[in-house]
N, C-alpha and C positions, 0 to 999 in steps of 0.2 A: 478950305475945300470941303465940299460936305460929301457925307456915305457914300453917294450916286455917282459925284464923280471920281471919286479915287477906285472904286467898281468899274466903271467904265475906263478909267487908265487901264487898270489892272488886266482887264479882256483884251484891250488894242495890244497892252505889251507880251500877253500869251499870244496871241494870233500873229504878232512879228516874231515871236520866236518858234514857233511851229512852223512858217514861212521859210525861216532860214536852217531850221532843220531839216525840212522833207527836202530842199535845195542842195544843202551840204550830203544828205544822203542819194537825191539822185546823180548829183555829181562822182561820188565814190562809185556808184553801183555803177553809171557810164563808162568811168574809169577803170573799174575790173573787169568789166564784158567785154573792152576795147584788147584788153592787156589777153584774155581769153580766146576772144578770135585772131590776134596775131599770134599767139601760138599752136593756133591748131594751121593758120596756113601755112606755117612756116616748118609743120610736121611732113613727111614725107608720102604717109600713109594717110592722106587726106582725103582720096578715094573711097580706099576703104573702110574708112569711118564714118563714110555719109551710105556707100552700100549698108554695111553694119547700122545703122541708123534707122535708114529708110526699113528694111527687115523688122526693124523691132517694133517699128512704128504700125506697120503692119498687120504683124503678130498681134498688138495690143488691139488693131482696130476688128480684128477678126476676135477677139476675144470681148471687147462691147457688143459688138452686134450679135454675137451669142447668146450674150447674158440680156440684154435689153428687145433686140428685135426677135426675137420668136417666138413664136403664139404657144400660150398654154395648150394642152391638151383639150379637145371641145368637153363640156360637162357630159353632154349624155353620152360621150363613148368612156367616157371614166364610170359611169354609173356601169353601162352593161357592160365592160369586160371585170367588174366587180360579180356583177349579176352571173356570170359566165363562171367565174372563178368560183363562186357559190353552190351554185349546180354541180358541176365538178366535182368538188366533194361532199356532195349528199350522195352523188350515186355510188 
């Protein structure tokens, strides 16, 4: 077998084991998100953790659109209430 293909083995055989990796872990992770939601329906207070949720959820979204949606201050009213505040204490 020359250099190239024992190279070429070597890739097919990572790329089946990275295959049955990312598998075996979405399998687990399917398996604890299932095991996750049957105990939260099986909680009593199931209501109140989706109101308690929705609230937060909420909260956070009012707190993005704070930080992201609102307009700086226009430049030239930043310059004259500088200009303002300068005068001010000259006189």
């Amino acid at each position: 077998m020359t250099g190239e293909a024992e190279r070429r083995e070597g890739l097919d055989e990572q790329a089946v084991l990275l295959a049955a990796g990312l598998a075996d872990l979405a399998v687990s992770t399917v398996g604890s998100a299932l095991g996750v939601v049957r105990g939260l329906l099986r909680r009593s207070d199931t209501a109140e953790m989706a109101a308690d949720a929705e609230h937060d959820l909420l909260a956070r979204g009012r707190l993005v659109m704070d930080r992201y949606a609102a307009a700086p201050p226009a430049h030239l009213e930043v310059l004259a209430r500088h200009a303002l505040a300068r005068r001010a204490g000259d006189v």
